[in-house]
mmJSON file of the N, C-alpha and C atoms, coordinates in Angstrom:
{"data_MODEL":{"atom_site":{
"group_PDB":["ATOM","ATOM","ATOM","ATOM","ATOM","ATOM","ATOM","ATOM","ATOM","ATOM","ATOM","ATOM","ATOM","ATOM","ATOM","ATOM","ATOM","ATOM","ATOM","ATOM","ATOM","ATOM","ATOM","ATOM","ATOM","ATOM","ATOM","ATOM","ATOM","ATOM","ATOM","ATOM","ATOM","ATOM","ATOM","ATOM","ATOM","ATOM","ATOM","ATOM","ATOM","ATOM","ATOM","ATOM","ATOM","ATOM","ATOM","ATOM","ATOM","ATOM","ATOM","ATOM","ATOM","ATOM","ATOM","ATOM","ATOM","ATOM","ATOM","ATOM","ATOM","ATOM","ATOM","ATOM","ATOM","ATOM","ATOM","ATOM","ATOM","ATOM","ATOM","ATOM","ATOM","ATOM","ATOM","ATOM","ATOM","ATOM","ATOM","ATOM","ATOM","ATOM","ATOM","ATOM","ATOM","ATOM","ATOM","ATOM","ATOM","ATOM","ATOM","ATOM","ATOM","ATOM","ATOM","ATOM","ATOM","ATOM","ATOM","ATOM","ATOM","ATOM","ATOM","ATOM","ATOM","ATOM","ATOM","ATOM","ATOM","ATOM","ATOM","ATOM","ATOM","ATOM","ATOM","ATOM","ATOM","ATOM","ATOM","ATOM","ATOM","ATOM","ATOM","ATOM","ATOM","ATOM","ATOM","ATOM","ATOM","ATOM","ATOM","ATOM","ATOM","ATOM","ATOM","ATOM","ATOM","ATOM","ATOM","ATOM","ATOM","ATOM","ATOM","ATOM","ATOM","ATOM","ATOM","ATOM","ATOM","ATOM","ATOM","ATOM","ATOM","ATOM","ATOM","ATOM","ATOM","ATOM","ATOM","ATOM","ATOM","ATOM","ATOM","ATOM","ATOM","ATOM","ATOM","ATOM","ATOM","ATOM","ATOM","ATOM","ATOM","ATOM","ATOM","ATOM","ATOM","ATOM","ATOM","ATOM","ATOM","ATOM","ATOM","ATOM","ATOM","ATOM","ATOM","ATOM","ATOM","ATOM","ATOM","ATOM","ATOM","ATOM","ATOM","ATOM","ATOM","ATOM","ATOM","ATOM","ATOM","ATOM","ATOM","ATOM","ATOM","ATOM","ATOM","ATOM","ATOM","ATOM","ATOM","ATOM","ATOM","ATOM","ATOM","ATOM","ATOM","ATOM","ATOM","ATOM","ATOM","ATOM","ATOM","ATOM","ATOM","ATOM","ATOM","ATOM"],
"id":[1,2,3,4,5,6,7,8,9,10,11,12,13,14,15,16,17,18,19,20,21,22,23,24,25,26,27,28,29,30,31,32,33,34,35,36,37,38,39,40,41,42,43,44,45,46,47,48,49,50,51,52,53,54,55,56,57,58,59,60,61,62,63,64,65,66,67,68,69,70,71,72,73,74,75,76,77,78,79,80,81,82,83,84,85,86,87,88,89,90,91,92,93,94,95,96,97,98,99,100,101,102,103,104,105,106,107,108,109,110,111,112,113,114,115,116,117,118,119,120,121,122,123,124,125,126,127,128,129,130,131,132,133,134,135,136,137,138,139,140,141,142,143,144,145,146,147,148,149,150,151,152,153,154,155,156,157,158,159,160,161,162,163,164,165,166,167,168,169,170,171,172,173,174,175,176,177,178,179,180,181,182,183,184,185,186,187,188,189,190,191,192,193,194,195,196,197,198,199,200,201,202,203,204,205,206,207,208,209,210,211,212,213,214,215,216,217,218,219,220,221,222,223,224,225,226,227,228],
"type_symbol":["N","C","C","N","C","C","N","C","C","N","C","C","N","C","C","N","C","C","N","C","C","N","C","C","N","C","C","N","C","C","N","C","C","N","C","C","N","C","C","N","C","C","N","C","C","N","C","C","N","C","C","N","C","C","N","C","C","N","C","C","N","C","C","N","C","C","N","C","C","N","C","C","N","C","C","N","C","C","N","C","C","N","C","C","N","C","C","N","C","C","N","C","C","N","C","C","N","C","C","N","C","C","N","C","C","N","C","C","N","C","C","N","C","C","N","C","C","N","C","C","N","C","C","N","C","C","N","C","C","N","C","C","N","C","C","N","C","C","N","C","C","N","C","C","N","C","C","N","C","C","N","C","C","N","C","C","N","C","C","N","C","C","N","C","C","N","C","C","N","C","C","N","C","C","N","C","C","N","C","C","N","C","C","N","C","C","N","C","C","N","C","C","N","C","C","N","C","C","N","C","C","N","C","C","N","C","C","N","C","C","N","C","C","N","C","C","N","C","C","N","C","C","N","C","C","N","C","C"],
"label_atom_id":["N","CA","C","N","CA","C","N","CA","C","N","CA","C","N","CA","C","N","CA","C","N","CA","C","N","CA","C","N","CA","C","N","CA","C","N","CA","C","N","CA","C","N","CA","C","N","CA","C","N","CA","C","N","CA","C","N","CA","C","N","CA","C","N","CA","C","N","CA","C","N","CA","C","N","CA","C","N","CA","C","N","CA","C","N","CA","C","N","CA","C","N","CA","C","N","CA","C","N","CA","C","N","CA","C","N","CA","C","N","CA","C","N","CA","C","N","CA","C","N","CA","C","N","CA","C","N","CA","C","N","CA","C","N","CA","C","N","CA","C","N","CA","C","N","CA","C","N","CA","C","N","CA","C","N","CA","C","N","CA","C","N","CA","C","N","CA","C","N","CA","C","N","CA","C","N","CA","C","N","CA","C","N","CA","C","N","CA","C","N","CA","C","N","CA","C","N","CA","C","N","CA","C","N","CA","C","N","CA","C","N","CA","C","N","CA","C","N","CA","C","N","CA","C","N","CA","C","N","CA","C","N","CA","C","N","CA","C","N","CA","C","N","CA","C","N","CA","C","N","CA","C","N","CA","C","N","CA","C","N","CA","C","N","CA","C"],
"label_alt_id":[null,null,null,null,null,null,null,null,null,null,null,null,null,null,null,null,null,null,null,null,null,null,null,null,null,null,null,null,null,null,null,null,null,null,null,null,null,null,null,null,null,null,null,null,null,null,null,null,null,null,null,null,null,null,null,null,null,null,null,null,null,null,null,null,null,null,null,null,null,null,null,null,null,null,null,null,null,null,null,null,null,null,null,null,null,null,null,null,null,null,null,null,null,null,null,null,null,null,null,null,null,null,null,null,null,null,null,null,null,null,null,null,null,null,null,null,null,null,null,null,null,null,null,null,null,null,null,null,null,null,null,null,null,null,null,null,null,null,null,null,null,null,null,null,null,null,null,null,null,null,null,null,null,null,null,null,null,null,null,null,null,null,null,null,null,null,null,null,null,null,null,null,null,null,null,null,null,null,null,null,null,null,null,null,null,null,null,null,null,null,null,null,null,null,null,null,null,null,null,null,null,null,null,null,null,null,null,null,null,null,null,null,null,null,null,null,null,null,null,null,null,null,null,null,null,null,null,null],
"label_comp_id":["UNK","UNK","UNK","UNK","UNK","UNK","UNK","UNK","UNK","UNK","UNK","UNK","UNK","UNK","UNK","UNK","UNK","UNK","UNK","UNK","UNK","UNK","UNK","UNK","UNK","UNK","UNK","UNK","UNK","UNK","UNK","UNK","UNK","UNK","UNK","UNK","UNK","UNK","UNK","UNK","UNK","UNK","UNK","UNK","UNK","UNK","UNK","UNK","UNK","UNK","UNK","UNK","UNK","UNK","UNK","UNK","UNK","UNK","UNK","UNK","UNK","UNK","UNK","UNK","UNK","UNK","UNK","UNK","UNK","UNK","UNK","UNK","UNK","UNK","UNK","UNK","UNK","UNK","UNK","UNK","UNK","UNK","UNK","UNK","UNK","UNK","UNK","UNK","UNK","UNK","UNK","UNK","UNK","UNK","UNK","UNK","UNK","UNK","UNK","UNK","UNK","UNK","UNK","UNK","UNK","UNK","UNK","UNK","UNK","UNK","UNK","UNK","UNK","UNK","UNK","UNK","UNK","UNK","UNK","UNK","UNK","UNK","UNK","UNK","UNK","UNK","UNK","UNK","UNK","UNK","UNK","UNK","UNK","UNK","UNK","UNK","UNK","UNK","UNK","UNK","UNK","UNK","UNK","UNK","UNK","UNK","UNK","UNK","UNK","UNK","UNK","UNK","UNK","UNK","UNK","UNK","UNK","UNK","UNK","UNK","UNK","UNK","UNK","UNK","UNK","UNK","UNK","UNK","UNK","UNK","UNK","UNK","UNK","UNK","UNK","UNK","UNK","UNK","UNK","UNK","UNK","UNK","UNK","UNK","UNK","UNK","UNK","UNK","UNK","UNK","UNK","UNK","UNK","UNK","UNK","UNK","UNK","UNK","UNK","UNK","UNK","UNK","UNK","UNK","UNK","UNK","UNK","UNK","UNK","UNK","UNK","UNK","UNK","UNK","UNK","UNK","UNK","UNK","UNK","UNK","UNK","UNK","UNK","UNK","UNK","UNK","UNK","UNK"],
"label_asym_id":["A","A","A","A","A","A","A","A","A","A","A","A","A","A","A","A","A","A","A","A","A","A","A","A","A","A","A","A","A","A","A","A","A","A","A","A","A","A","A","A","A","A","A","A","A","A","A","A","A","A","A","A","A","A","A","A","A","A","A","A","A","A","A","A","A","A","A","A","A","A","A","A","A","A","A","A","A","A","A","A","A","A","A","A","A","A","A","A","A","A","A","A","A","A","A","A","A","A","A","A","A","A","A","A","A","A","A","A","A","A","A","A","A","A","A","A","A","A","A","A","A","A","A","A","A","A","A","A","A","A","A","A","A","A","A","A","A","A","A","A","A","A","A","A","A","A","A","A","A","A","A","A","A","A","A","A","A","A","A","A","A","A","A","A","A","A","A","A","A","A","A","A","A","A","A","A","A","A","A","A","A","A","A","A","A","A","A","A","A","A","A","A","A","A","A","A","A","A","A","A","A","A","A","A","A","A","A","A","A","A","A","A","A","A","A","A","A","A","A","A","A","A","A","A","A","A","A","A"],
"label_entity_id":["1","1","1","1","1","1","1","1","1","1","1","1","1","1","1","1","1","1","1","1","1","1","1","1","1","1","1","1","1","1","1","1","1","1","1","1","1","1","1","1","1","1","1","1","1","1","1","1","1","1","1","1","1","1","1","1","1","1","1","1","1","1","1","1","1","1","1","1","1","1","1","1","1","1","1","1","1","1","1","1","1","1","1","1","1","1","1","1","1","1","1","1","1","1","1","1","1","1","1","1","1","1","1","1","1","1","1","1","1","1","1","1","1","1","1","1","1","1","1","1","1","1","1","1","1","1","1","1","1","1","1","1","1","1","1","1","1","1","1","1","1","1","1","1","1","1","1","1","1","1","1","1","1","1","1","1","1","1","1","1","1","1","1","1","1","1","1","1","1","1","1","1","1","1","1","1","1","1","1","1","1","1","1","1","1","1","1","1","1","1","1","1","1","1","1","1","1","1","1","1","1","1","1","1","1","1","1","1","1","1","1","1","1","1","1","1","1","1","1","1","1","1","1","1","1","1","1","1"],
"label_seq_id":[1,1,1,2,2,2,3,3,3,4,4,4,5,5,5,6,6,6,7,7,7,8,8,8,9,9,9,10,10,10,11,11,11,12,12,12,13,13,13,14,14,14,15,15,15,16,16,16,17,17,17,18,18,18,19,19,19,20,20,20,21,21,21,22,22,22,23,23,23,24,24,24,25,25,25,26,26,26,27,27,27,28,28,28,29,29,29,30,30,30,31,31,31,32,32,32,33,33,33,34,34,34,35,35,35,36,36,36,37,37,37,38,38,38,39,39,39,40,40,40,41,41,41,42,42,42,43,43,43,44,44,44,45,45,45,46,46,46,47,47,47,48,48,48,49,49,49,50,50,50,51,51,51,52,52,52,53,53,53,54,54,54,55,55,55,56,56,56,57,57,57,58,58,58,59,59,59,60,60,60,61,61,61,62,62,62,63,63,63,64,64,64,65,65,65,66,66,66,67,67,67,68,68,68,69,69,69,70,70,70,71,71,71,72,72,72,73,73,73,74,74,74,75,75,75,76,76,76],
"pdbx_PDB_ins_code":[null,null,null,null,null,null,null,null,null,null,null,null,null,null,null,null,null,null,null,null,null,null,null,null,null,null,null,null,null,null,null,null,null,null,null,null,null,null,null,null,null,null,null,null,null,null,null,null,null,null,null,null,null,null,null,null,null,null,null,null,null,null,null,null,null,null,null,null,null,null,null,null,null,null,null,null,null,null,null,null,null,null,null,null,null,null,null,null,null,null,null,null,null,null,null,null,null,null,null,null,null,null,null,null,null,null,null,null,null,null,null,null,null,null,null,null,null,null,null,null,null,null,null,null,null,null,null,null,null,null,null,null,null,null,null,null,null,null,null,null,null,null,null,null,null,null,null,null,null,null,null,null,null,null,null,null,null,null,null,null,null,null,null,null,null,null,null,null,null,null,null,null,null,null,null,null,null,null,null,null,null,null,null,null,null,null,null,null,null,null,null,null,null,null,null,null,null,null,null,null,null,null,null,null,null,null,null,null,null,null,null,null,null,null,null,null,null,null,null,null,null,null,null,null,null,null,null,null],
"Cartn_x":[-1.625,-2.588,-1.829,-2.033,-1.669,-2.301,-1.598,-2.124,-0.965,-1.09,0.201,-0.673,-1.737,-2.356,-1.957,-2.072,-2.044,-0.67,0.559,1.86,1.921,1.256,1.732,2.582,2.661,3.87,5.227,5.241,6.413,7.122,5.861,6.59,7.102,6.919,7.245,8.46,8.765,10.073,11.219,10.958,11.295,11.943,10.703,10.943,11.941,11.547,12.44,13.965,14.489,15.785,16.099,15.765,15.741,16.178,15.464,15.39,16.79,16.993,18.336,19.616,19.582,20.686,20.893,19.922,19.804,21.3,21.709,22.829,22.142,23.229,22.911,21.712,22.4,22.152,20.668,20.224,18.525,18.042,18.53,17.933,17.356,17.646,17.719,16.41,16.285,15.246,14.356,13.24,11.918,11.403,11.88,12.026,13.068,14.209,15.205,14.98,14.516,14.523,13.071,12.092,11.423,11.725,12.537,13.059,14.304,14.89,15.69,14.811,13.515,12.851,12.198,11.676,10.835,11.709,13.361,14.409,14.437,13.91,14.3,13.105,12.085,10.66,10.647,11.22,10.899,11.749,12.282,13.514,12.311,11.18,10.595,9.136,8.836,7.149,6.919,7.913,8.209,6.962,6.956,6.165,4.596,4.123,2.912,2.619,3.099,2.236,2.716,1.69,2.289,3.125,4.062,4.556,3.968,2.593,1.968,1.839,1.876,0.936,2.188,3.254,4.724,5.379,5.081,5.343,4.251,3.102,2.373,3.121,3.148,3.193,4.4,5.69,7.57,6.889,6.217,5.747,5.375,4.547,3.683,4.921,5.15,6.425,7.8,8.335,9.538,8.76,7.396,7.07,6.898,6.138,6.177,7.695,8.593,10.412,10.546,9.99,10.635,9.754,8.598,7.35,8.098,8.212,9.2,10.453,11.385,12.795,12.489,11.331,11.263,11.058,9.696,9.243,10.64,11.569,12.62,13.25,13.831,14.867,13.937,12.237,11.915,12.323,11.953,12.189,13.733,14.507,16.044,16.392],
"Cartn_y":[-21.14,-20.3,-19.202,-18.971,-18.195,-17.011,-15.527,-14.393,-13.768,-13.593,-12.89,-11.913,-11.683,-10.203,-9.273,-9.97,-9.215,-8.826,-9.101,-8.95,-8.325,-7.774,-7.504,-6.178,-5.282,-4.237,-4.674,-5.835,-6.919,-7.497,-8.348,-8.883,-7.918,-6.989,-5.832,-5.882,-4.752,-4.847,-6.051,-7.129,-7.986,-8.356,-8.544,-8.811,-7.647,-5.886,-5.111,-5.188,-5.674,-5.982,-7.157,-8.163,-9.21,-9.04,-8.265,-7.82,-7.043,-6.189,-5.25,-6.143,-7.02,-7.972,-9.244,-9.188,-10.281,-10.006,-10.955,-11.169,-9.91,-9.292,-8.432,-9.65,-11.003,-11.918,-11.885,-12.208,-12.263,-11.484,-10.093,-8.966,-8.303,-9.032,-8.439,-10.044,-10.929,-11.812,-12.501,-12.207,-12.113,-13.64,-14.58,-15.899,-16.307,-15.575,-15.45,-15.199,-13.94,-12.328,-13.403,-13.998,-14.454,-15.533,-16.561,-17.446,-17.401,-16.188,-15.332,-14.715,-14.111,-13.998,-15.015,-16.339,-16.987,-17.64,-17.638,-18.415,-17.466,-16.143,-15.22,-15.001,-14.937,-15.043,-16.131,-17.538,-18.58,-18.885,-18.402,-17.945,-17.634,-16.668,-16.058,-16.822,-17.281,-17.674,-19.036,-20.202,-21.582,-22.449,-22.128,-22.507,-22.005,-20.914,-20.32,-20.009,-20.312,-19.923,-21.494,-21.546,-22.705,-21.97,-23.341,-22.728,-22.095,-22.517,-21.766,-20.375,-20.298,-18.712,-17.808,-18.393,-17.932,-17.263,-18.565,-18.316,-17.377,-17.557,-16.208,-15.157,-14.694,-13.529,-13.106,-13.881,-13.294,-13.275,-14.286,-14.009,-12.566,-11.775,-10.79,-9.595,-10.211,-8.944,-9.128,-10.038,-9.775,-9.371,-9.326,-8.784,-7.138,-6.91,-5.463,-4.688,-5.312,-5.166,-4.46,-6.032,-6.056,-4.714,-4.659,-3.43,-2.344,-1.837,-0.829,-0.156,-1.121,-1.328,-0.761,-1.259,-1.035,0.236,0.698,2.434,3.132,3.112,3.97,4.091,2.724,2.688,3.802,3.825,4.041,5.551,6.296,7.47,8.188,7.5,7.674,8.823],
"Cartn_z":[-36.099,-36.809,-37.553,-38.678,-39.315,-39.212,-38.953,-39.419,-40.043,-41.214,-42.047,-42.415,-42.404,-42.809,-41.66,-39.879,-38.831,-38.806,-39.102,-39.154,-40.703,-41.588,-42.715,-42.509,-41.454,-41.223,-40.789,-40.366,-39.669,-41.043,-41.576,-42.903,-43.897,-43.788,-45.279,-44.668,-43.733,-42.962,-43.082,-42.713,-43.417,-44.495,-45.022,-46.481,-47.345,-46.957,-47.255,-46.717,-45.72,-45.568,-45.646,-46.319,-47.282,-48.737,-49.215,-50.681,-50.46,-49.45,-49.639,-49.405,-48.718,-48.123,-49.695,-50.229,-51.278,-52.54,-52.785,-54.002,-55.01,-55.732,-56.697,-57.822,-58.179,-58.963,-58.552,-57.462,-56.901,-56.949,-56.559,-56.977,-58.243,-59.943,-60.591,-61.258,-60.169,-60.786,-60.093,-60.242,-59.87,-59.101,-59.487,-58.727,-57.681,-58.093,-57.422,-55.889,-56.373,-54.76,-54.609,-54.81,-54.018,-53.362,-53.786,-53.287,-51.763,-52.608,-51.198,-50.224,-50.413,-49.308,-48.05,-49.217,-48.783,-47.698,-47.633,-46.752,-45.836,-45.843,-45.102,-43.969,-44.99,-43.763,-42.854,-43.876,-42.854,-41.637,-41.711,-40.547,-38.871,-39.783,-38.883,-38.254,-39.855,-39.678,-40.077,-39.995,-40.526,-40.084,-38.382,-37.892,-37.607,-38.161,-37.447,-38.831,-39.433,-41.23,-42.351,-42.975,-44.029,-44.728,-45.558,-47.123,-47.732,-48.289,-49.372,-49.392,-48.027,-47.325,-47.406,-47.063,-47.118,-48.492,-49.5,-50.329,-51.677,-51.421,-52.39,-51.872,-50.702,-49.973,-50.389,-50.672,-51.267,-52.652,-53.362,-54.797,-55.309,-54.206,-54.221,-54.121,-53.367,-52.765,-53.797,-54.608,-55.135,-56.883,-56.75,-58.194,-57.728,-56.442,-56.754,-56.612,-56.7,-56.317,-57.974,-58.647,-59.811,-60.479,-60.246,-61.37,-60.504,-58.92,-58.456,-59.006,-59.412,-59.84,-61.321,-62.154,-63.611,-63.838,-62.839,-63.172,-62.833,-61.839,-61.391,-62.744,-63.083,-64.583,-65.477,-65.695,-66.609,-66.441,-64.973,-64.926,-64.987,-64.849,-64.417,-65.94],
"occupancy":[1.0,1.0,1.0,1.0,1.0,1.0,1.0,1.0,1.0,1.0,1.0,1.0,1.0,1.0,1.0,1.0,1.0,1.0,1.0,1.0,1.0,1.0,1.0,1.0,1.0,1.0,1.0,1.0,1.0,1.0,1.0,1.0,1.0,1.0,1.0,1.0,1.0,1.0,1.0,1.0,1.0,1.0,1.0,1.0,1.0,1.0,1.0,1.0,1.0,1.0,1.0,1.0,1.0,1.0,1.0,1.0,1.0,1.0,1.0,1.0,1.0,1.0,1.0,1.0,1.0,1.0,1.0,1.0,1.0,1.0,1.0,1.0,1.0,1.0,1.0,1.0,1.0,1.0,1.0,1.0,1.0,1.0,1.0,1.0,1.0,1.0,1.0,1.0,1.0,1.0,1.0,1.0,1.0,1.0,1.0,1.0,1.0,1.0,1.0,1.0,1.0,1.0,1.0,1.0,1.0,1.0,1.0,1.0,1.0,1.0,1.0,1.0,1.0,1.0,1.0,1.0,1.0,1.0,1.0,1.0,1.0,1.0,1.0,1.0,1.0,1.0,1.0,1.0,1.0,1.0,1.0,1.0,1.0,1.0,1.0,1.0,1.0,1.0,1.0,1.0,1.0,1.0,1.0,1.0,1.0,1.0,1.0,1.0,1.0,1.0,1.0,1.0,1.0,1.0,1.0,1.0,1.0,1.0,1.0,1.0,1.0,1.0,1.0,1.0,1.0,1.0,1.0,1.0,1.0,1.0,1.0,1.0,1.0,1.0,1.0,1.0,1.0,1.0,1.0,1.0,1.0,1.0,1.0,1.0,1.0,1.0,1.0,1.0,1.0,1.0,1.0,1.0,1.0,1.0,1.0,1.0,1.0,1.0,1.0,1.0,1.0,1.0,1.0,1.0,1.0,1.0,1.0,1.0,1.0,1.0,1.0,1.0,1.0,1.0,1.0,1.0,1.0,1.0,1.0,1.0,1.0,1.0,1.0,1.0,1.0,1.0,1.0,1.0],
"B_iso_or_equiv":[0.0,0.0,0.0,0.0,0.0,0.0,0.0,0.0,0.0,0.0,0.0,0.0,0.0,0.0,0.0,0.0,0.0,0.0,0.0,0.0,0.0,0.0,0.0,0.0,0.0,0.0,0.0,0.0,0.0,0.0,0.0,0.0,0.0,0.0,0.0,0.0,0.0,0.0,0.0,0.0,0.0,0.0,0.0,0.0,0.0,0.0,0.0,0.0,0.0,0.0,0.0,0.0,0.0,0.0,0.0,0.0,0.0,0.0,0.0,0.0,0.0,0.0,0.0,0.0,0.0,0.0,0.0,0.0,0.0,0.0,0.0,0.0,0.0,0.0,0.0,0.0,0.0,0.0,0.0,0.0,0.0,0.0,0.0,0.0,0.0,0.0,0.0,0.0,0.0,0.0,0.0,0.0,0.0,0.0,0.0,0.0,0.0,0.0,0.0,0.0,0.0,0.0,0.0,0.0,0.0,0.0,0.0,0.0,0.0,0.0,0.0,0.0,0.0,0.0,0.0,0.0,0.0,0.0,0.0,0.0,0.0,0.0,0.0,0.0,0.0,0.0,0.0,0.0,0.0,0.0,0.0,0.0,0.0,0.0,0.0,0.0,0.0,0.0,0.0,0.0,0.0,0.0,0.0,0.0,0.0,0.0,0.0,0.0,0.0,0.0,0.0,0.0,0.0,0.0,0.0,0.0,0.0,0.0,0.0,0.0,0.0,0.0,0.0,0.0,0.0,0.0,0.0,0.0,0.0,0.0,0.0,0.0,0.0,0.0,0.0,0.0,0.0,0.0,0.0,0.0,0.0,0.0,0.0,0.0,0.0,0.0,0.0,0.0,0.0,0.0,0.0,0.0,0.0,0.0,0.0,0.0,0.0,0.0,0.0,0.0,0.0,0.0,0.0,0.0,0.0,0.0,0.0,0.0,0.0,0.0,0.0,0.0,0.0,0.0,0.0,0.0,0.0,0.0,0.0,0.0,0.0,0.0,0.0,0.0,0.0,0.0,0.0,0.0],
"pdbx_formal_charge":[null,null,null,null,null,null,null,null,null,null,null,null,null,null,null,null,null,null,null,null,null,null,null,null,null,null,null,null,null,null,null,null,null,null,null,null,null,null,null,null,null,null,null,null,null,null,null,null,null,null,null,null,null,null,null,null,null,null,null,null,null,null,null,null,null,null,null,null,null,null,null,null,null,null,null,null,null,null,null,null,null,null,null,null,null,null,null,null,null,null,null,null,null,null,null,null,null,null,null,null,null,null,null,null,null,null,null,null,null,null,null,null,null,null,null,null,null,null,null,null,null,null,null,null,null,null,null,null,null,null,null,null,null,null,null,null,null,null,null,null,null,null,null,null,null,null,null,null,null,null,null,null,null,null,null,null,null,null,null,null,null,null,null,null,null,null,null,null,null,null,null,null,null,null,null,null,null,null,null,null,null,null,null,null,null,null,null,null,null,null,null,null,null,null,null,null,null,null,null,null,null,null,null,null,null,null,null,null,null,null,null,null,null,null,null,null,null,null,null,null,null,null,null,null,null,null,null,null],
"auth_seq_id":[1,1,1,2,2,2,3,3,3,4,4,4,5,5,5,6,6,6,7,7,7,8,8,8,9,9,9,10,10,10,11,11,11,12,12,12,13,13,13,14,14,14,15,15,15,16,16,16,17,17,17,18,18,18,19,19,19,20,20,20,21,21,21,22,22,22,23,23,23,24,24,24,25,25,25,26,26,26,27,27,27,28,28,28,29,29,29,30,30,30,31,31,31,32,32,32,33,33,33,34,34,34,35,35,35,36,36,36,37,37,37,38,38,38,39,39,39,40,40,40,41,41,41,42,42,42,43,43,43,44,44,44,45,45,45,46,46,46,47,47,47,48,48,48,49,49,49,50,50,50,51,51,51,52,52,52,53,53,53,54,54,54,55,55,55,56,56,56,57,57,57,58,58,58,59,59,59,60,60,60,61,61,61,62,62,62,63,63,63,64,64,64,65,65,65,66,66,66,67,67,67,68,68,68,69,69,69,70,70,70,71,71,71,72,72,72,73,73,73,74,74,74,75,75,75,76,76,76],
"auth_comp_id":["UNK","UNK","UNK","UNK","UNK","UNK","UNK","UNK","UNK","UNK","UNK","UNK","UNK","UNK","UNK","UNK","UNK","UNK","UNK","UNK","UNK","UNK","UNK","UNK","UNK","UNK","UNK","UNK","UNK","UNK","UNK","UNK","UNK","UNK","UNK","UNK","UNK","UNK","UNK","UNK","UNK","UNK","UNK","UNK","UNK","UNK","UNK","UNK","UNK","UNK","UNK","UNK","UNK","UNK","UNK","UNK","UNK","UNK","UNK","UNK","UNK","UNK","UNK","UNK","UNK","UNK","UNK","UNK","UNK","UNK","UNK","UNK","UNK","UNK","UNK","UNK","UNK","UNK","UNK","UNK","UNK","UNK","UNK","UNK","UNK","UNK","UNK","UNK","UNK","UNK","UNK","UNK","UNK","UNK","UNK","UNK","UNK","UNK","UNK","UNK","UNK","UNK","UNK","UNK","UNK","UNK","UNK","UNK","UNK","UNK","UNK","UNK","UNK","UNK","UNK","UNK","UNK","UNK","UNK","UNK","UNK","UNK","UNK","UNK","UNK","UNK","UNK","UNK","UNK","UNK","UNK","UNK","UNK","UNK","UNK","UNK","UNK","UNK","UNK","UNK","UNK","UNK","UNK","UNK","UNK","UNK","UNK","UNK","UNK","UNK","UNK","UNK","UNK","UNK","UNK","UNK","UNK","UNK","UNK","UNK","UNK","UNK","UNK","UNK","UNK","UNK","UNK","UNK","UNK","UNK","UNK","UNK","UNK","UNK","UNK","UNK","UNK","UNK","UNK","UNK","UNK","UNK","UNK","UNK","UNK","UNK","UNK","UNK","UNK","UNK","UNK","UNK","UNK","UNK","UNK","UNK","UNK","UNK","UNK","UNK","UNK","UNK","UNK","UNK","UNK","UNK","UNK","UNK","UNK","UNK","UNK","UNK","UNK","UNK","UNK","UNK","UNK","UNK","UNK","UNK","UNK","UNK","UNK","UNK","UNK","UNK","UNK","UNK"],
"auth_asym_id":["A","A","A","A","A","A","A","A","A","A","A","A","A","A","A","A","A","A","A","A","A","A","A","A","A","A","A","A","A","A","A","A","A","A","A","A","A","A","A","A","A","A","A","A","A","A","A","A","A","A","A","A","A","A","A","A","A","A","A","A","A","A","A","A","A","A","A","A","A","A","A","A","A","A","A","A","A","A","A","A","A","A","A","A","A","A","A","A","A","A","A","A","A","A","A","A","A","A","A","A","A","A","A","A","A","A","A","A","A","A","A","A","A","A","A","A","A","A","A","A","A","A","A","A","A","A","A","A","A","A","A","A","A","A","A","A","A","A","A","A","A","A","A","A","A","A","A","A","A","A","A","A","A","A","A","A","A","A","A","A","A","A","A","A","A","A","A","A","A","A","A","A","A","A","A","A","A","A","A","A","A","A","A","A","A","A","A","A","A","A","A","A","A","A","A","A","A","A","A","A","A","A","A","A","A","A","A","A","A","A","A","A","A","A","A","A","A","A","A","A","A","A","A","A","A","A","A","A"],
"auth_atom_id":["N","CA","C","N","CA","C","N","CA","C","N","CA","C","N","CA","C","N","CA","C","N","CA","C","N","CA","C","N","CA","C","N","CA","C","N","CA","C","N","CA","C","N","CA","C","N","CA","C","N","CA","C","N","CA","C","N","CA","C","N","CA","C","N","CA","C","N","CA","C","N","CA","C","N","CA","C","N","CA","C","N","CA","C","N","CA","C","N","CA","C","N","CA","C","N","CA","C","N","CA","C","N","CA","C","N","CA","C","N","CA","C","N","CA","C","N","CA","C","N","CA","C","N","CA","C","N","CA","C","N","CA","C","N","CA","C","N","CA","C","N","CA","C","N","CA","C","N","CA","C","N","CA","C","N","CA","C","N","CA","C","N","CA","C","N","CA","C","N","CA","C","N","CA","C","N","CA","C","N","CA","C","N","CA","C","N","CA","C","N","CA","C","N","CA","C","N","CA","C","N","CA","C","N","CA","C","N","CA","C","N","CA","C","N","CA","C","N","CA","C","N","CA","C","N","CA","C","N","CA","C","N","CA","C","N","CA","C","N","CA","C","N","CA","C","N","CA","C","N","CA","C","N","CA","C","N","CA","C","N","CA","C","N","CA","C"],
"pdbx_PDB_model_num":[1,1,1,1,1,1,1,1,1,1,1,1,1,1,1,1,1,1,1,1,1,1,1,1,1,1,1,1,1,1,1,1,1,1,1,1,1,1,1,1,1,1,1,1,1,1,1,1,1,1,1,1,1,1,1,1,1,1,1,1,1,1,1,1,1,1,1,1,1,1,1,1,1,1,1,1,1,1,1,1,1,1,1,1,1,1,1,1,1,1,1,1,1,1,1,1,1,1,1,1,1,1,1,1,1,1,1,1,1,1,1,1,1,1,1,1,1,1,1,1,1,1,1,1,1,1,1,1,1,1,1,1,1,1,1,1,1,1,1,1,1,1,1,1,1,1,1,1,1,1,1,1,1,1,1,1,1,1,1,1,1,1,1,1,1,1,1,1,1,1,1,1,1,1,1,1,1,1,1,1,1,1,1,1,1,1,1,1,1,1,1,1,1,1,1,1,1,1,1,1,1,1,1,1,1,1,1,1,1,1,1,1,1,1,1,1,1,1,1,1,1,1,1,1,1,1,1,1]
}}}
């Protein structure tokens, strides 16, 4: 059974030292850093969550990386 909403403070965590551990190269692309996550969650949740569910969820998370990453540059 999947609950990735009930773990969504687990998965951020996660997913945030994922995103930091990730290749500069993944980091700087939006399919990339999700693709590096989605190897990283499933480490955790392979079994108790589908792919799909796995994968919106790094989708969701390596775009707000990328709109995060953009406002900083914008303010810098």
């Amino acid at each position: 059974m999947c609950d990735i909403e009930g773990e969504r403070n687990k998965i951020d965590a996660l997913l945030d030292a994922a995103a930091r551990a990730a290749p500069a190269g993944a980091r700087s692309d939006e399919s990339a850093l999700a693709r590096f996550c989605l190897a990283a969650l499933g480490e955790h949740y392979a079994t108790e969550c589908p792919d799909e569910c796995l994968r919106r969820r790094c989708d969701d998370f390596a775009a707000r990386v990328m709109r995060g990453d953009a406002i900083a540059q914008e303010n810098a």
